[in-house]
N, C-alpha and C positions, 0 to 999 in steps of 0.2 A: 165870757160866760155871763149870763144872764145873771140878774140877784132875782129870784122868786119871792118875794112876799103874798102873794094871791095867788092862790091854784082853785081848778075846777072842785066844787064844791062838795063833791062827793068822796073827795080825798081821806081817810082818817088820818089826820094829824098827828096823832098819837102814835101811830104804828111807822117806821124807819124805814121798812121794805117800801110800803106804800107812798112813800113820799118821793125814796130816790126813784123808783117805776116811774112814778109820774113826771119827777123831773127830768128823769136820763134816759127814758125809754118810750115811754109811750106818745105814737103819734109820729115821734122819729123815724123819716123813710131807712128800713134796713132792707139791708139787698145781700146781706149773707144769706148763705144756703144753711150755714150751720145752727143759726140763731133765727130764722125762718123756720126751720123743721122744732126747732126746739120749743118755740112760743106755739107752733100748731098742737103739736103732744099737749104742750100744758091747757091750751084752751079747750080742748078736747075732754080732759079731765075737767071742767068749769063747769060743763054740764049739769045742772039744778044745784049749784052752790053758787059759791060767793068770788070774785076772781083775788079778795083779798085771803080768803082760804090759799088759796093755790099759793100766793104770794108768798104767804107764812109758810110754805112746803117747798119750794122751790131747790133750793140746794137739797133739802132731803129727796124732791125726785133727781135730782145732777146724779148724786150718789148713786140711787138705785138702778137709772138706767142709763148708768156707765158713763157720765156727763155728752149725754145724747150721743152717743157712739150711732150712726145709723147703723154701720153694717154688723153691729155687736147686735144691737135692739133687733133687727130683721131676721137673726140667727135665734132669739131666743126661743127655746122649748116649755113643755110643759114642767119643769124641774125649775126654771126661772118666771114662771109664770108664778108659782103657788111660795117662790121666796117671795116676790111683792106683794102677793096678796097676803102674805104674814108681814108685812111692812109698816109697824104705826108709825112711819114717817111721811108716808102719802096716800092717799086714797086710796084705798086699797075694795076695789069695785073687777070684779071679774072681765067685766061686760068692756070697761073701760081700759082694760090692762090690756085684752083680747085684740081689744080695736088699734090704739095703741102699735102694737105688732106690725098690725095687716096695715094700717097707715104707714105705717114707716117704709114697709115694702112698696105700697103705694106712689109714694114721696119719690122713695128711688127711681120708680117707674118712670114718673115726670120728667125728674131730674134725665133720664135718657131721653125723653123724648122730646124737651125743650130745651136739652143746652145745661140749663140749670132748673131746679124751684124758681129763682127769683125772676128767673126770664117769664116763665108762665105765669103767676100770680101779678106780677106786675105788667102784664101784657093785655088783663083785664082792661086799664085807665093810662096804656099805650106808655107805660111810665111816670103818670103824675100823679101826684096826690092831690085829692078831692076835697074841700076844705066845710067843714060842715060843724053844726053846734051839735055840741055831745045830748044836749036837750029834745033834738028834734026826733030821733027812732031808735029801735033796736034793729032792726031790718030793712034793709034797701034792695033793690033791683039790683044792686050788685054784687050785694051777699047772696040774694036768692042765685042769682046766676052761678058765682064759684061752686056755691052750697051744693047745686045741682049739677055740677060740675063733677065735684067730687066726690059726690054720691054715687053718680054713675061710673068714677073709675073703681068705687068699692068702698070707699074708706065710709067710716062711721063715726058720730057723734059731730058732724060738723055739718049742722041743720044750721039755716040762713043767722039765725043771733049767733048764736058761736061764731061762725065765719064773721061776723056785723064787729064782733070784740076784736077778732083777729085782724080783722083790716084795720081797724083805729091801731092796733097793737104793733103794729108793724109799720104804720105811719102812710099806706094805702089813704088811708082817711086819718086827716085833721078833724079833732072833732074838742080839742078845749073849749070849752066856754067863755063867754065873753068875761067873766069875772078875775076870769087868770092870764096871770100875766105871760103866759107861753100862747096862748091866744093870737091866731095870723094875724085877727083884726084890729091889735095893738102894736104890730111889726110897720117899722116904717119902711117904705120902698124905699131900695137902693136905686 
């Protein structure tokens, strides 16, 4: 295990969730299907806020939907729609709750028709992760692609920056900073 003394600069220091994200998660190729669907949910919810909001929420959304149960989340009605939206432990946005749903079902869909999520989403960069400075956009030709993507199979709230978060979030894209020490361009070749 690495000792982190530098991390990319936008880190809040202060906040514990944000720290271990950033050291234990973010940028890490994952290729669960479980933990794939679960970090799309939450980027989903990211939409005109903060992703250290969501951070600060996180287990309170585990809780509420079902600790990302898909075929619980794909089942839910309108009696489970309106307990989350009385939910002050997570956003609690109709539009988002709604989408949420029909993404989940969506997810599903993939998941039959590629094998798995990870198969699909990683089939984008043929498997590899794209190594880039978290500095340089919010959007790329391969966010707009997924984005478009999965606009067209239905799903909502996963406009190319959202998608742009969830690739770095899922380790699709390298994107530390040259400042921090999880930075590829401070790894030495094996």
């Amino acid at each position: 295990m690495i000792e982190i003394k530098h991390r990319c600069s936008y880190v809040n220091m202060k906040n514990p969730f944000y720290i271990h994200y950033h050291d234990e998660e973010w940028g890490v190729p994952e290729h669960s299907d479980q933990k794939l669907y679960e970090l799309l949910i939450l980027e989903s919810f990211q939409a005109g806020l903060s992703w250290e909001c969501i951070l600060n929420k996180r287990e309170n959304f585990r809780a509420a939907f079902d600790e990302f149960d898909i075929s619980k989340v794909c089942a839910y009605d309108e009696v489970k729609c309106s307990e989350l939206l009385n939910n002050p432990g997570i956003v609690r946005n109709r539009l988002k709750i709604t989408a949420a749903i029909r993404n989940s079902i969506i997810f599903r869909e993939i998941q039959h028709e590629f094998g798995s999520f990870n198969a699909y989403i990683w089939g984008f960069t043929n498997g590899k992760t794209i190594v880039e400075d978290y500095h340089t956009r919010t959007t790329s030709p391969l966010s707009d692609a997924v984005s478009s993507d999965l606009m067209n199979r239905g799903m909502k709230f996963v406009g190319s920056t959202i998608i742009y978060s969830y690739l770095q979030a899922i380790g699709v894209l390298n994107a530390h900073g040259e400042e921090c020490d999880l930075c590829p361009c401070k790894r030495t070749p094996i």
